[in-house]
GUTIDREN-379879 format. One record per atom (N, C-alpha, C, O): residue in three letters; y, z, x; residue number from 1; atom name. Coordinates in nm, 4 decimals, m for minus. Last residue first. Example, Ala and Ser with C-alpha at 12.3 -4.5 7.8 and 13.67 -1.06 7.14 Angstrom:
BEGIN
  code         Y         Z         X  pos  site
   Ser   m0.2250    0.7080    1.2850    2     N
   Ser   m0.1060    0.7140    1.3670    2    CA
   Ser    0.0030    0.7870    1.2900    2     C
   Ser    0.1138    0.8039    1.3409    2     O
   Ala   m0.5690    0.7800    1.3190    1     N
   Ala   m0.4500    0.7800    1.2300    1    CA
   Ala   m0.3300    0.7800    1.3200    1     C
   Ala   m0.3319    0.8465    1.4236    1     O
***
This chain:
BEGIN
  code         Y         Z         X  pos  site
   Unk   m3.0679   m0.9881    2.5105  110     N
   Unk   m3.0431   m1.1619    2.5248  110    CA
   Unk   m2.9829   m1.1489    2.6699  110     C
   Unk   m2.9463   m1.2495    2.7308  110     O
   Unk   m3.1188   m0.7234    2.4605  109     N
   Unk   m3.2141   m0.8389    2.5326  109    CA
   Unk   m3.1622   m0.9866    2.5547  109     C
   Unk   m3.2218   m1.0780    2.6118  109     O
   Unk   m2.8650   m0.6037    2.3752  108     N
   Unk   m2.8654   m0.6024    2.5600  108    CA
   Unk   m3.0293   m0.6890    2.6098  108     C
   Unk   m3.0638   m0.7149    2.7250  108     O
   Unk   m2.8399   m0.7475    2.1482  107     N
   Unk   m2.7524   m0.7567    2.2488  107    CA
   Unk   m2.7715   m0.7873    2.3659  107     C
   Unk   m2.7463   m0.8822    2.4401  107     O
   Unk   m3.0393   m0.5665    2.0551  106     N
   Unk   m3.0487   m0.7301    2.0706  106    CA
   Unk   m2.9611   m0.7569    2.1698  106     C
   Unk   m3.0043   m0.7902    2.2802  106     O
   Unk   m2.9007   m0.3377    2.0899  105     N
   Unk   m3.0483   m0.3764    2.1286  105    CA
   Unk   m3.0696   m0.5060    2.1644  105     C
   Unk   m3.1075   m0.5507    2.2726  105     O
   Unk   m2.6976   m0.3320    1.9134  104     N
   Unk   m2.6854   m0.3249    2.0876  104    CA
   Unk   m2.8034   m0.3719    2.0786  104     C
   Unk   m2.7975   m0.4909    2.0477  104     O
   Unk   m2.8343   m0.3736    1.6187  103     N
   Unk   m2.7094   m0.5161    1.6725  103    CA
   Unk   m2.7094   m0.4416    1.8301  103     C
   Unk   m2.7314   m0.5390    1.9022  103     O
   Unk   m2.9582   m0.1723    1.6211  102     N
   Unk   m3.0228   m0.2627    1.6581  102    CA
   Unk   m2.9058   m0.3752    1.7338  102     C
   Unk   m2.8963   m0.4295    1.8438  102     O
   Unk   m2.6911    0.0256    1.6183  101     N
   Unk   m2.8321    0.0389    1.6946  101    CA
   Unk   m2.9279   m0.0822    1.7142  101     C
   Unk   m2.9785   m0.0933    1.8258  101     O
   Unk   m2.6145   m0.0368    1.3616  100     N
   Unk   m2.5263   m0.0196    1.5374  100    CA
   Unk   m2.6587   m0.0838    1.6053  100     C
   Unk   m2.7019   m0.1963    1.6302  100     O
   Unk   m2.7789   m0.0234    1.1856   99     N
   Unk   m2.7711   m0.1236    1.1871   99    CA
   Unk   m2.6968   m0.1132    1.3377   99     C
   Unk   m2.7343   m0.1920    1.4244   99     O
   Unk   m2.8373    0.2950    1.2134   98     N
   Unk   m2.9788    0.2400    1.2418   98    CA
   Unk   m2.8899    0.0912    1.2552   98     C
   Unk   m2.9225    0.0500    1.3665   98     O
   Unk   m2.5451    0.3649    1.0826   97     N
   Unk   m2.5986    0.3803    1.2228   97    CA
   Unk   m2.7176    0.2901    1.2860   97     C
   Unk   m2.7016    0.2241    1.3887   97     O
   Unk   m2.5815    0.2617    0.8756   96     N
   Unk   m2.4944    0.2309    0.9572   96    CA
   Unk   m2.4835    0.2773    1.0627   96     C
   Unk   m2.4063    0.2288    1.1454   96     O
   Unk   m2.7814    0.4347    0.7653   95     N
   Unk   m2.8141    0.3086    0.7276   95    CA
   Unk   m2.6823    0.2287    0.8226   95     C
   Unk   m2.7062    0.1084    0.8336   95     O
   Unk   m2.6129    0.6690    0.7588   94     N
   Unk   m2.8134    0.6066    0.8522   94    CA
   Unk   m2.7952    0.4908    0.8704   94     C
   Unk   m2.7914    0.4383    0.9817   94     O
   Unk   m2.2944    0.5984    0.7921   93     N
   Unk   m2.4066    0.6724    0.6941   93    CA
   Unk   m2.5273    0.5961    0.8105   93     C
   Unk   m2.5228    0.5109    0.8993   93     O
   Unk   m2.0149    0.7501    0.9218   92     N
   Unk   m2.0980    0.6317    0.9301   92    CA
   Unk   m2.2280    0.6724    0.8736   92     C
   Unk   m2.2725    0.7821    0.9075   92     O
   Unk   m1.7113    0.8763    0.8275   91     N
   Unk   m1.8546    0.9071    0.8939   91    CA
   Unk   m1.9630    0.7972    0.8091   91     C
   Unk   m1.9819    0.7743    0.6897   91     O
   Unk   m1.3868    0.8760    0.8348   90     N
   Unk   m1.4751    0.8129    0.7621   90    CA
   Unk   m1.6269    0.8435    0.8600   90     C
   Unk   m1.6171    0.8188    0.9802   90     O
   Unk   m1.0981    0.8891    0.9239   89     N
   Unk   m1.2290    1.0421    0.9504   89    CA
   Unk   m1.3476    0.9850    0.8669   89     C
   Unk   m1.4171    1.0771    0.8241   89     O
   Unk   m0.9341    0.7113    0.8947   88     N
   Unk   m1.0166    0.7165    0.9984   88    CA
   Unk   m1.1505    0.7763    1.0161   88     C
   Unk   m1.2541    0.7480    1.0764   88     O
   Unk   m0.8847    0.7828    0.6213   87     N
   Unk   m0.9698    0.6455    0.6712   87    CA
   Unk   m1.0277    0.6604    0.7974   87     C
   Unk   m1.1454    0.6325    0.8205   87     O
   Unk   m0.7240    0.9448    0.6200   86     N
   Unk   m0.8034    0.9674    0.5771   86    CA
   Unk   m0.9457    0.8505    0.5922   86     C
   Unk   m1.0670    0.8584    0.5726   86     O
   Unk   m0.5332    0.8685    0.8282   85     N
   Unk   m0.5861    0.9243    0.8685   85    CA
   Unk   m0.6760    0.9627    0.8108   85     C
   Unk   m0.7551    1.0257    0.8810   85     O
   Unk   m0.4359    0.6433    0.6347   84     N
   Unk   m0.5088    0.5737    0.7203   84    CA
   Unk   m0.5479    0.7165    0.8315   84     C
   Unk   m0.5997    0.6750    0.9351   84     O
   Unk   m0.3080    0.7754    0.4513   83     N
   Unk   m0.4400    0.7251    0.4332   83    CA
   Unk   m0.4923    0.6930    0.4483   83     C
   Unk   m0.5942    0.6697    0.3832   83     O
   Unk   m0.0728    0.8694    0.5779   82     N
   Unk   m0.1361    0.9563    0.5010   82    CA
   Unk   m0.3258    0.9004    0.4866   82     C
   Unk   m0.4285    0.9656    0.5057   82     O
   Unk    0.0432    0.6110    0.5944   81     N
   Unk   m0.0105    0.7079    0.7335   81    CA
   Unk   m0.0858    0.7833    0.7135   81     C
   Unk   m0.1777    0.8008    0.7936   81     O
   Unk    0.1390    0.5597    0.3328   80     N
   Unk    0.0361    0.4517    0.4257   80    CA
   Unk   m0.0509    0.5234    0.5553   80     C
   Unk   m0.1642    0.5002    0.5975   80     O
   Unk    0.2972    0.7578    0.2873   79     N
   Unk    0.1598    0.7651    0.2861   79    CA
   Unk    0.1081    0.6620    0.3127   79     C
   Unk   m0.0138    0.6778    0.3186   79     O
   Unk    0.4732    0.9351    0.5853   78     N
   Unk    0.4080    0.7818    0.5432   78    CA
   Unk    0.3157    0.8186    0.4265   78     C
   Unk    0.2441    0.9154    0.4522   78     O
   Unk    0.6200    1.2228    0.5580   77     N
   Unk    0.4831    1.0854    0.6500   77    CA
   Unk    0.5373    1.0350    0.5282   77     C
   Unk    0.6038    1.0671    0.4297   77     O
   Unk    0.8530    1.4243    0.7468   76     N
   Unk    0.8659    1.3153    0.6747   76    CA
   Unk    0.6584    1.2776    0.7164   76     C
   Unk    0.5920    1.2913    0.8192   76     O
   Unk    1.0321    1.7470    0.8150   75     N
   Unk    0.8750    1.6435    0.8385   75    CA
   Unk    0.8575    1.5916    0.7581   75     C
   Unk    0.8371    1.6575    0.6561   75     O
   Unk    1.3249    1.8741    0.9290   74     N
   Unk    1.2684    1.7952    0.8622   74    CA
   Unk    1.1008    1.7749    0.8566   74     C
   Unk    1.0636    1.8241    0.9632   74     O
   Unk    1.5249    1.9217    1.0933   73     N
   Unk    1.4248    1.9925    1.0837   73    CA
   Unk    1.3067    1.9486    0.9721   73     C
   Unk    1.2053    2.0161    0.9543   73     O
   Unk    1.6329    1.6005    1.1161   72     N
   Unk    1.6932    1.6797    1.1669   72    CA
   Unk    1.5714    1.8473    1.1525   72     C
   Unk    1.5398    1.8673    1.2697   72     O
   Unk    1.3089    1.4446    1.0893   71     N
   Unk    1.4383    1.3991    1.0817   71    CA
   Unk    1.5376    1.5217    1.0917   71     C
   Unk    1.4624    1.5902    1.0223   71     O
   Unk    1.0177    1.3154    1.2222   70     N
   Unk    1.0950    1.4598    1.2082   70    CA
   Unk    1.2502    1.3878    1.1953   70     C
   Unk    1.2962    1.3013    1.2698   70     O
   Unk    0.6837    1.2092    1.1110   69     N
   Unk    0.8327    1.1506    1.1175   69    CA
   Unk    0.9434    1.2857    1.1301   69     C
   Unk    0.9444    1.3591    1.0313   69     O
   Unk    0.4139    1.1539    1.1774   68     N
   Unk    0.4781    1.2234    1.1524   68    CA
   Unk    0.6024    1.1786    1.1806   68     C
   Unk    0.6222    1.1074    1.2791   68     O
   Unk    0.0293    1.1553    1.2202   67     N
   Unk    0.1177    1.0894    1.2257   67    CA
   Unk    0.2278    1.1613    1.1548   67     C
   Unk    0.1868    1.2376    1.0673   67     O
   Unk   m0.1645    1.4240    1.3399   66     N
   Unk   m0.1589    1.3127    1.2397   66    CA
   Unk    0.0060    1.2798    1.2264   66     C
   Unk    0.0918    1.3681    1.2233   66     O
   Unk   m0.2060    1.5739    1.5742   65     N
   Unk   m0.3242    1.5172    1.5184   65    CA
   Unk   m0.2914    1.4209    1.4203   65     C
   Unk   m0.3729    1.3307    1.4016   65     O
   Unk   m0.0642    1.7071    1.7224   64     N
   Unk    0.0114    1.5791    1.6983   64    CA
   Unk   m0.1451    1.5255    1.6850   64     C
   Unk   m0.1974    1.4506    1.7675   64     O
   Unk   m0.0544    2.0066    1.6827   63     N
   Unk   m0.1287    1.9315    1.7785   63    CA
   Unk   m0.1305    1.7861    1.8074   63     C
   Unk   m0.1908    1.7427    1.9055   63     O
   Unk    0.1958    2.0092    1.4734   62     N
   Unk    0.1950    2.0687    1.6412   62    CA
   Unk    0.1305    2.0020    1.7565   62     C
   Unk    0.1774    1.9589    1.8618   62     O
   Unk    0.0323    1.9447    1.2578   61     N
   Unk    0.1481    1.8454    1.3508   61    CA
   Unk    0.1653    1.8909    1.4809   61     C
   Unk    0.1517    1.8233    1.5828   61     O
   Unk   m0.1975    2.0880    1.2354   60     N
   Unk   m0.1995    1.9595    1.2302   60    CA
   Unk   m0.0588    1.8464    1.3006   60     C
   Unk   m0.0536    1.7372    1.3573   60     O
   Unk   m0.0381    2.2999    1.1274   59     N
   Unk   m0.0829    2.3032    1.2778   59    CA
   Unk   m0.1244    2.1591    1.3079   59     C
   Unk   m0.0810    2.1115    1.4128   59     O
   Unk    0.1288    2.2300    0.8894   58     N
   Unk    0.1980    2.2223    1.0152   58    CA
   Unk    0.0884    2.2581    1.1847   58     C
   Unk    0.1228    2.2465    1.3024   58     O
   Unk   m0.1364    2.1937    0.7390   57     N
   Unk   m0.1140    2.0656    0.7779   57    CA
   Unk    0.0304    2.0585    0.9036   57     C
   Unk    0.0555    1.9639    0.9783   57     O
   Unk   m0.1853    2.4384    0.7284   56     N
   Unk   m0.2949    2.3691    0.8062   56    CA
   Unk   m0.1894    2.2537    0.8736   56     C
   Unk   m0.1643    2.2275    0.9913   56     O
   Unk    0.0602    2.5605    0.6079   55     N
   Unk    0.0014    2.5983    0.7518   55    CA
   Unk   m0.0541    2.5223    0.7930   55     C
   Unk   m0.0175    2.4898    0.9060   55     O
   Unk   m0.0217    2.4188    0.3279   54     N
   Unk    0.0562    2.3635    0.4094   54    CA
   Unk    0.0693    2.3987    0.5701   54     C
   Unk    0.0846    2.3100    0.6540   54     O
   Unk   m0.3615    2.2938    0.2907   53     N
   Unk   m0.2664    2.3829    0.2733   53    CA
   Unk   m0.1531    2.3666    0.3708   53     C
   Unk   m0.1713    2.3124    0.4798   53     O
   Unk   m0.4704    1.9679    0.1488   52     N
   Unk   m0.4252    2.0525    0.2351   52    CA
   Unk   m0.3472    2.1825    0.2235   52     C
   Unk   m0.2585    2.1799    0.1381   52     O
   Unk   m0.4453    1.7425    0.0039   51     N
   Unk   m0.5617    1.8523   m0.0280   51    CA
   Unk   m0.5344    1.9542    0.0837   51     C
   Unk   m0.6234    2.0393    0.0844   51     O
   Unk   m0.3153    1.5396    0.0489   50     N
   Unk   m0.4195    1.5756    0.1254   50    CA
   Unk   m0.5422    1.6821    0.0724   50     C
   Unk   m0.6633    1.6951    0.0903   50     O
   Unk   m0.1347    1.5822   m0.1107   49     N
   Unk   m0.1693    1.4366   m0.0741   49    CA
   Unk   m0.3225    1.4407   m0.0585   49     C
   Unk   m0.4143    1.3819   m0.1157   49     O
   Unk   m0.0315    1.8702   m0.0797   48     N
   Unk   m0.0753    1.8273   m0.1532   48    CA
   Unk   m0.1749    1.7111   m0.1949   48     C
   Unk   m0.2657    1.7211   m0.2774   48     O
   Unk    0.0869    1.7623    0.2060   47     N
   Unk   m0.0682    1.8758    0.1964   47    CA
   Unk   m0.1356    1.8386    0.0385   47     C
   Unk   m0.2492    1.7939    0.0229   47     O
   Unk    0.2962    1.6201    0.0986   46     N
   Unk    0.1633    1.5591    0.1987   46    CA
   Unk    0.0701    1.6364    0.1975   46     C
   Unk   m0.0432    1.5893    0.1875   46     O
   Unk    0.4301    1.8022   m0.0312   45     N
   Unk    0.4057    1.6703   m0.0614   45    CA
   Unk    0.2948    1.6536   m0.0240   45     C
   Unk    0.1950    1.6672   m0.0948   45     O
   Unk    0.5418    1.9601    0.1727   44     N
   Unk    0.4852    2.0266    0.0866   44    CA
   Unk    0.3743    1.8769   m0.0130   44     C
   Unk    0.2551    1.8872   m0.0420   44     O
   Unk    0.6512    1.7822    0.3590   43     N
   Unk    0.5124    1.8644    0.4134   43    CA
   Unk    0.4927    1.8992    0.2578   43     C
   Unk    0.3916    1.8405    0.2192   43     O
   Unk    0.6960    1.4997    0.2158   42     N
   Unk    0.7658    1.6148    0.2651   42    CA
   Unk    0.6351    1.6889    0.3089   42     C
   Unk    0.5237    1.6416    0.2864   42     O
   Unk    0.6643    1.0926    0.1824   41     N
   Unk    0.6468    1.2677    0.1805   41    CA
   Unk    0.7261    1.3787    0.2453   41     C
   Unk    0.8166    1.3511    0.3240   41     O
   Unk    0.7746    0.7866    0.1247   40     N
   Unk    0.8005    0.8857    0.2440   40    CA
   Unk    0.7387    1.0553    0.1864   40     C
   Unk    0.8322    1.1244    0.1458   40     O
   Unk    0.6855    0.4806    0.0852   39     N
   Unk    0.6984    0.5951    0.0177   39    CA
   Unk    0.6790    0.7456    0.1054   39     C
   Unk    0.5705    0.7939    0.1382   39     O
   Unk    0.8334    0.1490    0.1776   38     N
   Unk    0.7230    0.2870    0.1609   38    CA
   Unk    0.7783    0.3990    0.1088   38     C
   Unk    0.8987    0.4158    0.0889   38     O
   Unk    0.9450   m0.0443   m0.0894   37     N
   Unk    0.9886    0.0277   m0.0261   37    CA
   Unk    0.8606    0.1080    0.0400   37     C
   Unk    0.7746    0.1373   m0.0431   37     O
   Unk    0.8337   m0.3347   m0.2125   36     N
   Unk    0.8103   m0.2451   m0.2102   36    CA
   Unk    0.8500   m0.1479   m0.1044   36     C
   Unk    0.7798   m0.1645   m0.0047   36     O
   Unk    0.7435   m0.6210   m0.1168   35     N
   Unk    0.9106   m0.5761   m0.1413   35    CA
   Unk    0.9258   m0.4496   m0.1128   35     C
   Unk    1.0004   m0.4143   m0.0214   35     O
   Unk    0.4587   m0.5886   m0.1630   34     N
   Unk    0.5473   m0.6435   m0.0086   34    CA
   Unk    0.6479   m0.6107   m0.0448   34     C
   Unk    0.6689   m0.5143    0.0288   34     O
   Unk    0.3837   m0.5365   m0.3732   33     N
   Unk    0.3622   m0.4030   m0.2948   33    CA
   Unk    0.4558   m0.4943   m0.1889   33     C
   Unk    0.5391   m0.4236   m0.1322   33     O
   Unk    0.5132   m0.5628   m0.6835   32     N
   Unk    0.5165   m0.6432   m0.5854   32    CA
   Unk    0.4879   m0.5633   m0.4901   32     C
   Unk    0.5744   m0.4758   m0.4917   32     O
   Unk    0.5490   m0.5359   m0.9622   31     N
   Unk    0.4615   m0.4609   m0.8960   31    CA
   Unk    0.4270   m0.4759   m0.7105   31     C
   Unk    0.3447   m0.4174   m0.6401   31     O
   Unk    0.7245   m0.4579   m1.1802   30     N
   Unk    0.7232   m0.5491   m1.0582   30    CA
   Unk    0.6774   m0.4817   m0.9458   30     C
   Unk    0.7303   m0.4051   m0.8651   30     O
   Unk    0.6250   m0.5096   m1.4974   29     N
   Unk    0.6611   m0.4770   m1.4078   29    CA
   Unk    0.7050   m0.5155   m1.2360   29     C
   Unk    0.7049   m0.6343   m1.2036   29     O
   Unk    0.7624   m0.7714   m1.7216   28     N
   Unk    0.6474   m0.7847   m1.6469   28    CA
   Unk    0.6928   m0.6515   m1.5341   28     C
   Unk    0.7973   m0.6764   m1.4740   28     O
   Unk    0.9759   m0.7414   m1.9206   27     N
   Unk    0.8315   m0.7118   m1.9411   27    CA
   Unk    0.7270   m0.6573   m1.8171   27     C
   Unk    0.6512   m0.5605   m1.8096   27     O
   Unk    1.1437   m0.9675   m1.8201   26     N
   Unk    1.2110   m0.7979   m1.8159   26    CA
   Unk    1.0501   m0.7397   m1.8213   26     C
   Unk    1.0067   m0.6927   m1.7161   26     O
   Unk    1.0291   m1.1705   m1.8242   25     N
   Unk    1.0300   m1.1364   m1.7197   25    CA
   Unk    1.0489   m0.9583   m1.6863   25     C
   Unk    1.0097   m0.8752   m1.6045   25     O
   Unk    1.0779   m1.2923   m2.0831   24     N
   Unk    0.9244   m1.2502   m2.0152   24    CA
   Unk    0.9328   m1.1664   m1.9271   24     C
   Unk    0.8515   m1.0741   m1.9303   24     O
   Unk    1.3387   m1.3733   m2.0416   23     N
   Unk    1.2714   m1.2750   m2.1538   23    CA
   Unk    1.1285   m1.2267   m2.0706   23     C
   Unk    1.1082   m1.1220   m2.0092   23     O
   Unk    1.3198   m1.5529   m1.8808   22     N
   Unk    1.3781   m1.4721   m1.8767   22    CA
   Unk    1.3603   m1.3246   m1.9491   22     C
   Unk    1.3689   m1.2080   m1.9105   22     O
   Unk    1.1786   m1.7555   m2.0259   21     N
   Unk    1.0987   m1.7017   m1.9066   21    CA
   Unk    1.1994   m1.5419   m1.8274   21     C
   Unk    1.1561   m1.4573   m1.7491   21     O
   Unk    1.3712   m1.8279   m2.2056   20     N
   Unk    1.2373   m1.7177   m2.2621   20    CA
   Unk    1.1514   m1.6284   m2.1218   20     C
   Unk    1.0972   m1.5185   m2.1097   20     O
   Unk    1.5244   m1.9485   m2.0337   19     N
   Unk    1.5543   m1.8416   m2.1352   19    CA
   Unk    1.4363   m1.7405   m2.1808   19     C
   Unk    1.4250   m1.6180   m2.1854   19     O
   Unk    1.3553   m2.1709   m1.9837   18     N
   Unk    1.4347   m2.0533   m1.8608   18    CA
   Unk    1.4807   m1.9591   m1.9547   18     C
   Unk    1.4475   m1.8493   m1.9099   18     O
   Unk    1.3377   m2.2873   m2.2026   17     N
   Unk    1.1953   m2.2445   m2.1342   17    CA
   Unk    1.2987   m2.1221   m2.0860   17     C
   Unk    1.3143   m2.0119   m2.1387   17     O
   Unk    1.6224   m2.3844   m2.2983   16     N
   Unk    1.5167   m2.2755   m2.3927   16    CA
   Unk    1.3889   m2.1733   m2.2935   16     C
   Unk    1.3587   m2.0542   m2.3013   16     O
   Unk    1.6382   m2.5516   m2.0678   15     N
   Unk    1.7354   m2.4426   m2.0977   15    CA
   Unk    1.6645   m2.3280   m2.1991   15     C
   Unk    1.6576   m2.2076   m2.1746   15     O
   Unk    1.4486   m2.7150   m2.1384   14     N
   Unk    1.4577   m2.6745   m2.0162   14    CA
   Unk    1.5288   m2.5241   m2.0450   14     C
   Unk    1.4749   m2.4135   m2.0419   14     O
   Unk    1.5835   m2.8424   m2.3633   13     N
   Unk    1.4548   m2.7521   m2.3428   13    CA
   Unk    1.4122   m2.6900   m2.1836   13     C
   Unk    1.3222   m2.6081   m2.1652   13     O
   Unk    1.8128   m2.9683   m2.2718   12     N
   Unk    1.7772   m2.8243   m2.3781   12    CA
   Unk    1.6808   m2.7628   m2.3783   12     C
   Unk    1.6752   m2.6405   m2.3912   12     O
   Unk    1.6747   m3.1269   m2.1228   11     N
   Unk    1.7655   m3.0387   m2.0736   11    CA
   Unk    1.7733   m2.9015   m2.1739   11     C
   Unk    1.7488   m2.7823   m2.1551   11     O
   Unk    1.5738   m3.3086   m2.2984   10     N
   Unk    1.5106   m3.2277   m2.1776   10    CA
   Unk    1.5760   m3.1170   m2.0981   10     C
   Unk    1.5218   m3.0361   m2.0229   10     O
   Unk    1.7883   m3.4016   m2.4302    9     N
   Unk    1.6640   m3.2860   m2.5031    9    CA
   Unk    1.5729   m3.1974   m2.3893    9     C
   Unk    1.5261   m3.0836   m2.3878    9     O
   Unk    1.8984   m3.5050   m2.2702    8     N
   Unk    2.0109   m3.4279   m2.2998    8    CA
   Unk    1.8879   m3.3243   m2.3879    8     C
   Unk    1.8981   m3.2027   m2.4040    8     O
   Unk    1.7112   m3.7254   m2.1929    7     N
   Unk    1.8060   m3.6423   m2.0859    7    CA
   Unk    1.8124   m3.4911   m2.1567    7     C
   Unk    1.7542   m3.3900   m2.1174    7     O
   Unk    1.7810   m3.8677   m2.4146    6     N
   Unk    1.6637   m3.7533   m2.3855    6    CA
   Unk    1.6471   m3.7141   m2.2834    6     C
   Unk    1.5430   m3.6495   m2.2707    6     O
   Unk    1.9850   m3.8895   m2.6743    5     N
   Unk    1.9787   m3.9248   m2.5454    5    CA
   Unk    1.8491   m3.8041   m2.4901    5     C
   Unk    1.8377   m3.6864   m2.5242    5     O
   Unk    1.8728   m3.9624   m2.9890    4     N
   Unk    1.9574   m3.9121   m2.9147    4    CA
   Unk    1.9128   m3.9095   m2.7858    4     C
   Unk    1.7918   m3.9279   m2.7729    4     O
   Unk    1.9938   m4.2444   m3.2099    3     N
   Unk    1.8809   m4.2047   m3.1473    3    CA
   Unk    1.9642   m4.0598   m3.0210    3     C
   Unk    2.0808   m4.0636   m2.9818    3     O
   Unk    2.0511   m4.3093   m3.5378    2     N
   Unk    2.1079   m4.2448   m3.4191    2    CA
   Unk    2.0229   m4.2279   m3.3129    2     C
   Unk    1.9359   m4.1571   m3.3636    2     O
   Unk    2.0668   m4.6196   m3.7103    1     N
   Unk    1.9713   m4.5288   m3.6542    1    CA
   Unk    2.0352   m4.4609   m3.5334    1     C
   Unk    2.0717   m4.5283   m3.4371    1     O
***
């Protein structure tokens, strides 16, 4: 009776798994946003982004209303930057106002 060493099966199979998981892997995009490079715009880019025309969006820099990167004549954004100025301009509905409003109230009775 041969018996075979099972070390030596565990190992093969080991070796099979990592193989396939290899396989799998090409598949899977890599979606990873932390690795992920940012993603830099051009003015023409960013208005687009924006919905913007591009004049607007160079008076927009002048007045250093929105974030901006200048590399030799250049204008570079972010769109992380891009969307956190669209975030900012966010307007607070009734119903988030009327809640401000009480949360001070209480506030200023306690």
């Amino acid at each position: 009776m041969l018996t075979t060493n099972p070390f030596t099966e565990i190992s093969e199979r080991l070796d099979k798994i990592d193989q396939n998981l290899l396989y799998l892997k090409e598949f899977i995009p890599n979606n990873s946003k932390e690795n992920a490079p940012e993603k830099y715009k051009n003015i023409s880019q960013a208005a687009q982004f924006l919905n913007l025309a591009v004049p607007t969006l160079y008076t927009m820099v002048s007045k250093k209303q929105i974030k901006f990167y200048k590399r030799t004549k250049r204008l570079y954004f972010l769109e992380s930057d891009l969307l956190e100025f669209i975030r900012i301009g966010k307007k607070k509905s009734i119903s988030e106002i009327e809640e401000e409003v009480d949360n001070n109230l209480n506030k200023e009775r306690k």
